[in-house]
C-alpha positions in Angstrom: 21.7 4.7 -26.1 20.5 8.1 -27.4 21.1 9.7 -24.5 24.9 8.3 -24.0 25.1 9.5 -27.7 23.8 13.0 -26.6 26.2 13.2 -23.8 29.3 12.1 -26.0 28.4 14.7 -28.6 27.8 17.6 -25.6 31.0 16.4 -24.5 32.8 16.8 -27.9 31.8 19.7 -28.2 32.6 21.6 -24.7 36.2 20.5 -25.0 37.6 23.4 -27.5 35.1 25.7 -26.2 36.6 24.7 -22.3 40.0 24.8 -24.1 39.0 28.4 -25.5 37.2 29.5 -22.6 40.7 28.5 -20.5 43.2 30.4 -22.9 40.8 33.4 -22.3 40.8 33.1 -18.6 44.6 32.7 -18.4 45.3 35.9 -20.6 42.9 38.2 -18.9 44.9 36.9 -15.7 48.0 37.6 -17.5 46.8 41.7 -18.5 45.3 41.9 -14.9 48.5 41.3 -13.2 50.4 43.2 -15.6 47.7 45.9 -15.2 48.8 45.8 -11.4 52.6 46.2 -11.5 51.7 48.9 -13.5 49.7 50.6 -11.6 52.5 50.1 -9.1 55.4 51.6 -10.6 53.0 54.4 -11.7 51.9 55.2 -8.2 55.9 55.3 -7.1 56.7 57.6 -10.3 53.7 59.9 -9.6 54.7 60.6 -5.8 58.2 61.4 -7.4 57.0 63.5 -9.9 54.5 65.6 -7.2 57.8 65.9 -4.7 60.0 67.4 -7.7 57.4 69.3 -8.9 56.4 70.9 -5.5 60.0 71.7 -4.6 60.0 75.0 -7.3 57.7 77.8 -6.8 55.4 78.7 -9.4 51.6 79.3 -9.6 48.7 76.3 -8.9 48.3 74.9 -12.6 46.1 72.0 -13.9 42.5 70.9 -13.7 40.9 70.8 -10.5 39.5 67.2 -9.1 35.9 66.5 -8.9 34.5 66.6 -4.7 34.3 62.5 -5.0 37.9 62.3 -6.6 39.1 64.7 -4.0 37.4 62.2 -1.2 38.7 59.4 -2.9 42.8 60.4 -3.4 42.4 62.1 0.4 41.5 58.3 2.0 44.2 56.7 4.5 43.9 53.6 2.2 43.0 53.9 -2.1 43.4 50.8 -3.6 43.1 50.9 -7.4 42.0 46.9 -9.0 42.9 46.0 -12.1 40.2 47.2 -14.7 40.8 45.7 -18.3 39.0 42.8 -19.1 40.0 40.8 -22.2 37.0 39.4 -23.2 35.4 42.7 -22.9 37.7 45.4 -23.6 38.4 46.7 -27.4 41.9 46.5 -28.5 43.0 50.3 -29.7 45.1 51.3 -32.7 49.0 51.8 -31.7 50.1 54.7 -29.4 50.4 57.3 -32.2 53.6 59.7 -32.2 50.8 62.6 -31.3 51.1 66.1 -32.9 54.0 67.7 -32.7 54.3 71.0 -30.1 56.9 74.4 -29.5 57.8 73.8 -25.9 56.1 73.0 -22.3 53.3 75.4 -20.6 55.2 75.5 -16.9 58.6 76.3 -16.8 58.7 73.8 -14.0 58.0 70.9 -16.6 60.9 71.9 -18.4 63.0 70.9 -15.4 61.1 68.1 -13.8 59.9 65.7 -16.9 63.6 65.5 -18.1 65.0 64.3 -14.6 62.0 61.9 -14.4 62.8 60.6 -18.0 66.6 59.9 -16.7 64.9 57.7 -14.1 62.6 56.0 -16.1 65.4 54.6 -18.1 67.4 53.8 -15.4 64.6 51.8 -13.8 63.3 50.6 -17.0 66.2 48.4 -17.8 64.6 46.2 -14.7 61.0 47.1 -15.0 60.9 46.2 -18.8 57.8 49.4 -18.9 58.0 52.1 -21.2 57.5 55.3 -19.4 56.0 58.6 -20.8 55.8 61.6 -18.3 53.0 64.2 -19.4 52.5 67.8 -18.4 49.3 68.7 -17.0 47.8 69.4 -20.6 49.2 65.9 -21.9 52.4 67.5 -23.5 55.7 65.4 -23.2 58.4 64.1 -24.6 58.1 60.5 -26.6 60.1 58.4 -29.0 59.4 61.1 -31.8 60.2 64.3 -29.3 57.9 66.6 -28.0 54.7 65.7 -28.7 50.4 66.1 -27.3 49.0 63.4 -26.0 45.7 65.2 -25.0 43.6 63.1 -27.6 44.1 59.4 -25.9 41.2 58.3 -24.3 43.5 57.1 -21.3 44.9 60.3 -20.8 42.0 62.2 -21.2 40.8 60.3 -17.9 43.9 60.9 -16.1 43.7 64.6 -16.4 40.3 64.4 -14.7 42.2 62.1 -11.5 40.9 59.0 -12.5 43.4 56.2 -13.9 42.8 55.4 -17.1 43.7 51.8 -18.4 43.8 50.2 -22.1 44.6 47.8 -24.2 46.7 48.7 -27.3 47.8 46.9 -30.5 51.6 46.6 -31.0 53.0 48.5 -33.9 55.0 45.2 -35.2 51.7 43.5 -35.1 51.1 45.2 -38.3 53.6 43.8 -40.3 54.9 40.9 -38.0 57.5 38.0 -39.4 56.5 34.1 -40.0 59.2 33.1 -37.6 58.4 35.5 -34.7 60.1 34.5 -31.2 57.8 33.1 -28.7 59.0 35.7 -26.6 57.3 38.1 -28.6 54.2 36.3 -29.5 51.8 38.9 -27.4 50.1 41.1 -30.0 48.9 44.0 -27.8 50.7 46.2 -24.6 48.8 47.4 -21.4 48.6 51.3 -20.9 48.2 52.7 -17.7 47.7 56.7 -17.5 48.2 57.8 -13.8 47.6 61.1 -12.6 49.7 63.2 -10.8 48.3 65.4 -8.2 49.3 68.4 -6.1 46.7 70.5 -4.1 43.6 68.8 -5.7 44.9 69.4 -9.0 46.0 67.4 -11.8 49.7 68.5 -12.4 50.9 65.8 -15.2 50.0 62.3 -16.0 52.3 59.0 -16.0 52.2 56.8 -18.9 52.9 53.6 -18.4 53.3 50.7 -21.2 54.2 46.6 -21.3 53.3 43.9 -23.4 52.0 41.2 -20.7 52.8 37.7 -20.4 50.8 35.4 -22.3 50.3 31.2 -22.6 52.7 30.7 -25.0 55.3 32.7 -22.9 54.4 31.1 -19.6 54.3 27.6 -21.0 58.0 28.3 -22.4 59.2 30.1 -19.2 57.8 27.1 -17.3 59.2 24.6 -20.1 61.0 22.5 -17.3 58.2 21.7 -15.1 55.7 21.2 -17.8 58.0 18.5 -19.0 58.2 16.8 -15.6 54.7 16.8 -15.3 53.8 15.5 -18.4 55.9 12.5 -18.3 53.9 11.9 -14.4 50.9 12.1 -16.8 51.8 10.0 -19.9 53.5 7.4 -17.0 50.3 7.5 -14.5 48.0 7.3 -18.2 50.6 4.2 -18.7 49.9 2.8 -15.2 45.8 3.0 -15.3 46.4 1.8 -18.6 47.6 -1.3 -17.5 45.3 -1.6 -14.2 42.0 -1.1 -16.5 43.6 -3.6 -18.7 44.6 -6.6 -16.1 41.5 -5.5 -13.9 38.5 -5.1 -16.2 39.5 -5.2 -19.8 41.2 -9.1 -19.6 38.8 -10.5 -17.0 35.6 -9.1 -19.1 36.7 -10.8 -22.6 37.3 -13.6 -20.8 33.4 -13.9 -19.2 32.2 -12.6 -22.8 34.2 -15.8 -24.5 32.7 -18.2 -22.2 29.1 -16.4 -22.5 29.6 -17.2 -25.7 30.7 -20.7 -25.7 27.7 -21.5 -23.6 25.8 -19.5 -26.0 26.8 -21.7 -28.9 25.8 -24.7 -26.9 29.5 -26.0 -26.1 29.5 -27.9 -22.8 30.0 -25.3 -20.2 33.9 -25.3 -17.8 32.8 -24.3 -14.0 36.8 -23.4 -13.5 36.6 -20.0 -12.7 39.3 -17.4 -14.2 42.6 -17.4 -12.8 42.4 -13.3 -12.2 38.9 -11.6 -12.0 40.9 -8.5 -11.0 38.2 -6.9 -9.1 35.9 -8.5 -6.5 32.1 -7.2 -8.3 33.8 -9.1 -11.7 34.7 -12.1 -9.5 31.3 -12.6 -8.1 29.8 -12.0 -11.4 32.1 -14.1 -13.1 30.8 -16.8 -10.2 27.8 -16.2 -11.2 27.7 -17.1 -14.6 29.4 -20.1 -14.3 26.9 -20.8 -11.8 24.6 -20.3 -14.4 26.0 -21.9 -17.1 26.2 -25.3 -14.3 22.5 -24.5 -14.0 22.1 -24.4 -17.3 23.7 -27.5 -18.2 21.9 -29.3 -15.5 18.3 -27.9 -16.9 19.6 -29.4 -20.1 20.7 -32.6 -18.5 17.5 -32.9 -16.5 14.9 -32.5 -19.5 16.6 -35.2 -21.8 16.8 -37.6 -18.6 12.9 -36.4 -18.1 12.2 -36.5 -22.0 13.6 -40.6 -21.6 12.0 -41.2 -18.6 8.6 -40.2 -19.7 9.0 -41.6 -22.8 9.7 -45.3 -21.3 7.4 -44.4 -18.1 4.2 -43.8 -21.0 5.5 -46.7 -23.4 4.1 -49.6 -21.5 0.8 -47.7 -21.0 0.2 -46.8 -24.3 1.3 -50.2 -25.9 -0.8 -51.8 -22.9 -4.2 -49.7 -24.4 -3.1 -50.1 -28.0 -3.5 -54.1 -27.4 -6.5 -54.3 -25.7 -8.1 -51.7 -28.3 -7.0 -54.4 -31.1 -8.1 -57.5 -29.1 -11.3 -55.7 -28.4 -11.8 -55.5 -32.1 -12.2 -59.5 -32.1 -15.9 -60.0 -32.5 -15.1 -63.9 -30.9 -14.0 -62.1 -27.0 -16.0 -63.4 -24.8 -18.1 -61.0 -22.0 -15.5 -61.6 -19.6 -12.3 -61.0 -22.0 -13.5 -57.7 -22.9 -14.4 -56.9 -19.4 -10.7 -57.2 -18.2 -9.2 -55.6 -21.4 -11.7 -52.8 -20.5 -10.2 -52.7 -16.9 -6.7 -52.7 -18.0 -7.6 -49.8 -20.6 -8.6 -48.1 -17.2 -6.2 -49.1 -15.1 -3.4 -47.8 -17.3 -5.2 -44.4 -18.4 -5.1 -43.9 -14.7 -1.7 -44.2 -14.5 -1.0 -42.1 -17.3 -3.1 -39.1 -15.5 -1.6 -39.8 -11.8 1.9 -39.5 -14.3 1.6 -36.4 -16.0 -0.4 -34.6 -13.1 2.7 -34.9 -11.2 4.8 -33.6 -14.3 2.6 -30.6 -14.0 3.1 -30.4 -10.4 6.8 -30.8 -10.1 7.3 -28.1 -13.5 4.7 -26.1 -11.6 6.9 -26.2 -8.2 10.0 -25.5 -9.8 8.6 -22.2 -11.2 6.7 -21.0 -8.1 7.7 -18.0 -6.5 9.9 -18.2 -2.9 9.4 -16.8 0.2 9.7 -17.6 3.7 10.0 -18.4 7.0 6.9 -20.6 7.4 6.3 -21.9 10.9 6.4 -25.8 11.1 3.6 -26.4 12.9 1.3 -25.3 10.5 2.8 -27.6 7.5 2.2 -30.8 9.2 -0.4 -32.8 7.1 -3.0 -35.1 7.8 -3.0 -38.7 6.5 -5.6 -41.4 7.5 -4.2 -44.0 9.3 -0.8 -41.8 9.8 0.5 -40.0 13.2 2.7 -37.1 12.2 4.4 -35.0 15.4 7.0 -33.2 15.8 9.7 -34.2 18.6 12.0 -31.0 18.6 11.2 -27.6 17.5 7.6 -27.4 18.5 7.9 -23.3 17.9 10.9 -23.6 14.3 10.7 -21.2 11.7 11.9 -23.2 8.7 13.4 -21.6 5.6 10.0 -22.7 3.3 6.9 -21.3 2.2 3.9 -22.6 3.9 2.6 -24.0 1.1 6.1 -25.6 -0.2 5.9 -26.7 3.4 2.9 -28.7 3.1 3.6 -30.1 0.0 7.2 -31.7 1.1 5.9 -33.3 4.5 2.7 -34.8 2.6 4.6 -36.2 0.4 7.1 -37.7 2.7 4.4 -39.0 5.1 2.6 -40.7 1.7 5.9 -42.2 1.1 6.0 -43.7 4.8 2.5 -44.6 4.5 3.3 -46.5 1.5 5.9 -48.3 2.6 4.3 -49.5 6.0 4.9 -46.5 8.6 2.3 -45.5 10.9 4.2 -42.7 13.0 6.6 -39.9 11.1 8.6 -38.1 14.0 10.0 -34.6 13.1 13.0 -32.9 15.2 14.4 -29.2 13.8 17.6 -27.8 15.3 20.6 -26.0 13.9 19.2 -25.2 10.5 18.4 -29.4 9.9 15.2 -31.0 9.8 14.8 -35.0 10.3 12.0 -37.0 9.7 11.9 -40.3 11.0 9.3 -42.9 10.2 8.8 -46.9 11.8 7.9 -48.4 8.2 9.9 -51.2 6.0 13.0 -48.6 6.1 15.3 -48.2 2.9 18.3 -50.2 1.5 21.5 -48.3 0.6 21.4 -49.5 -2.6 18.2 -48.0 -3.1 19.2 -44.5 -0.9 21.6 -43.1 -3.5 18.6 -43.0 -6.7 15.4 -42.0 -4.6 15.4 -38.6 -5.7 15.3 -39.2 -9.3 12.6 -39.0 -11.2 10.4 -41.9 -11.7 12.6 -44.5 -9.5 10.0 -46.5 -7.6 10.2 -49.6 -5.5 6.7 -49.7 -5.7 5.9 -49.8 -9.3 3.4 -53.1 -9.0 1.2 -51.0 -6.4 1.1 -48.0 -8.6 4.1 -46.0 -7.9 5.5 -44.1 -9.8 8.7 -42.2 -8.5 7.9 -39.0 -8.3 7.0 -38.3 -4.7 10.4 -37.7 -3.4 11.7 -36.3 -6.8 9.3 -33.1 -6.3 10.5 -33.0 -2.5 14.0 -32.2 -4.0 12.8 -30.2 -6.9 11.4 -27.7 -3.9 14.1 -28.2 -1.5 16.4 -27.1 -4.5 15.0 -23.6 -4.9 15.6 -23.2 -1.4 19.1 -24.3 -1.8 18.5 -27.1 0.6 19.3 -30.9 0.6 17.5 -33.8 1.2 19.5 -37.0 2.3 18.9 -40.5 3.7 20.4 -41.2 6.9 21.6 -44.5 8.2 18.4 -46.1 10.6 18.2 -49.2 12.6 14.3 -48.4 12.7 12.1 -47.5 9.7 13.5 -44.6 7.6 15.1 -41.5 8.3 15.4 -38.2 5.9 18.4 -35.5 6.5 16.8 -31.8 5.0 19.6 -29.4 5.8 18.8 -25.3 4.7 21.5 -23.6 3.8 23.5 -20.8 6.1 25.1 -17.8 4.6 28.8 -17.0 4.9 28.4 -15.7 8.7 27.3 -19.2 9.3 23.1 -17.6 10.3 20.3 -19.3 8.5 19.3 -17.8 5.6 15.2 -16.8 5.7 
């Protein structure tokens, strides 16, 4: 239970950090591909600016690239990855105005960065980027006019041919309204400073800018499907709903209330449910009414035991209690007390034979199962008895060898006792017969020999329990014992039970 507790808790707690952990992913996703449209527009803007640039004559200008960066721009193929990492990178201040500045360094500037400007805004209106184009000192023209640039980390990398990316706070972030669109709910813009090269040198840098896409912008751009797919949820939550409901939740309260009825003592239904819903609840459900019959039966059994061995022990006991008073007479006669001693005997004798056979049928019922035994080696030997078997000289039979034993002696005392001198057994197709040439058995008596203490024999000593601790063995084997219809002596039916495939069950 502690441990379900531990789990729960763990579990508890790794949902907002999953849910944070998710948000997190999906806006870094969100930079990164902003970061590479970017990169992009900034690679098609650059190659304009070199052609423009190259097209006047003028003197080589601008830093000079590193060996590596001159290997690296002069590959066939230079793919540049998105760099920013959300949950890494530092958010910067605004883009700042920069200081202001008198004029451009080149001549050539003058002429190109305006034209480029012109396209910028043309190509913005689609692009949705704000676009800065630098001189190679990081002079150009921005919102505030002409201004340096030279002092931003990003461009400070681009002037040495590297791209430089970051991420920078938006200036309404400072001062933002309560009611703020969800358009506009991002609260920083990706910068991308791209070099411009001519002849291994930096010429001018590209500045690129654009708020990226964020959840709450992609979860209202994609407001439609999102609403299609959670009414498949709420109506496929609806729908297991229902199915754990009819399948498990209905068919368990229904086991728990009759667990509990038997549990209160109430007399037990064996009807089962009318819908289990699932076939592991079914067969437990079978098997707790099959339970609550054995149950019941247990119950039954120990009153009719508790009765039975109260009446069995009655005329015993009162039997001794009278002789012990008329032995008390001092007038008895030698002979008198002789026989009142005898019948003291007599019926303490019958009270031991009793309850030893209490203890052996309780003792049977409790011992452990097992099986096959081979049924040879159960036969038992009674003087003045011939026991052999007719059929099945090799049969495995569902029964320990000891169980064994003790079910065939028993029988074959019974045919003794009533006469028999030859018990023939036959096994085939999971049924065992025993057939005996004594007095035989009426079918008024047939129906009650397997109860407990039913004898015919009760003036020689019988006392009913022979056959009744046959079926208390043959019941933990889930095997019958029946009396069949004879023209000769008496014949017993024990048939082992088969499973569902219709094989004998070992």
């Amino acid at each position: 239970m502690a441990f379900v507790v531990a789990l729960v808790c763990v579990a508890l707690v790794s949902i907002p950090l999953a849910a944070m952990m998710t948000v997190q992913l999906t806006s870094n996703q969100f930079v990164r591909e902003t970061e590479q449209v970017l990169l992009k527009q900034a690679a098609v803007y650059a190659e304009i600016y070199r052609t423009r640039f190259q097209a006047m004559d003028g003197p080589e200008i601008g830093p000079e690239l590193a060996p590596e960066m001159q290997e690296f721009w002069a590959a066939e193929v230079r793919p540049i990855r998105a760099q920013i990492n959300v949950r890494r990178d530092r958010v910067l201040p605004p883009l700042p105005d920069g200081p202001a500045v008198g004029g451009l360094s080149d001549p050539r500037h003058e002429t190109v960065l305006p034209s480029m400007a012109d396209l910028a805004r043309s190509a913005g209106k689609s692009t949705l980027a704000g676009v800065i184009f630098l001189d190679h000192v990081g002079q150009g023209n921005g919102e505030a006019g002409l201004r340096t640039f030279a002092d931003l980390p990003e461009v400070q990398q681009a002037l040495t041919g590297r791209v430089g990316t970051t991420l920078r706070a938006r200036a309404d972030e400072f001062d933002r309204h309560p009611l703020t669109s969800i358009s506009r709910d991002t609260g920083f813009r990706v910068f991308v400073a791209y070099p411009v090269l001519a002849r291994n040198r930096v010429i001018g840098v590209v500045l690129l800018s654009r708020t990226p896409l964020n959840l709450s912008k992609f979860l209202y751009r994609e407001r439609d499907a999102l609403i299609i797919m959670a009414l498949f949820t709420l109506s496929g939550a609806a729908v297991i709903g229902w199915l754990l409901h009819r399948l498990m939740s209905r068919p368990v309260r229904g086991l728990r209330d009759e667990a509990r009825r038997v549990a209160a003592g109430d007399t037990p239904v064996s009807d089962p449910l009318t819908h289990y819903g699932m076939r592991e609840l079914a067969d437990l459900g079978e098997s707790m009414l099959s339970m609550a019959d054995t149950l019941q039966a247990r119950s039954r059994e120990i009153a009719i035991y508790t009765d039975h061995v109260t009446h069995e022990l009655k005329s015993p006991v009162t039997s001794i209690a009278g002789a012990a008073e008329l032995l008390s007479e001092p007038a008895l006669s030698p002979e008198d007390r002789a026989g009142l001693l005898d019948n003291i005997q007599t019926e303490a004798a019958r009270m031991n034979t009793l309850l030893g056979q209490l203890r052996e049928l309780s003792k049977l019922r409790q011992a452990p199962k097992s099986g096959p035994g081979l049924l040879p080696d159960m036969l038992p030997a009674v003087d003045g008895l011939e026991v052999r078997i007719a059929e099945g000289q090799d049969a495995l039979l569902p029964l320990s060898q000891e169980h064994g034993r003790v079910v065939l002696l028993h029988m074959a005392q019974n045919a003794k006792s009533h006469g028999a001198t030859e018990v023939v057994l036959s096994y085939s197709d999971s049924v065992l017969r025993v057939l005996d040439n004594g007095e035989g058995i009426s079918q008024h008596d047939a129906d009650r020999l397997t109860e407990p203490f039913f004898t015919t024999r009760r003036e020689e000593g019988g006392t009913g329990m022979g056959l009744a601790i046959i079926a208390a063995i043959l019941e933990g084997y889930r095997a019958t014992l029946k009396v069949e219809p004879s023209d000769m002596g008496a014949e017993f039916r024990i048939e082992f039970a088969k499973n569902r495939h219709g094989i004998q069950q070992y």
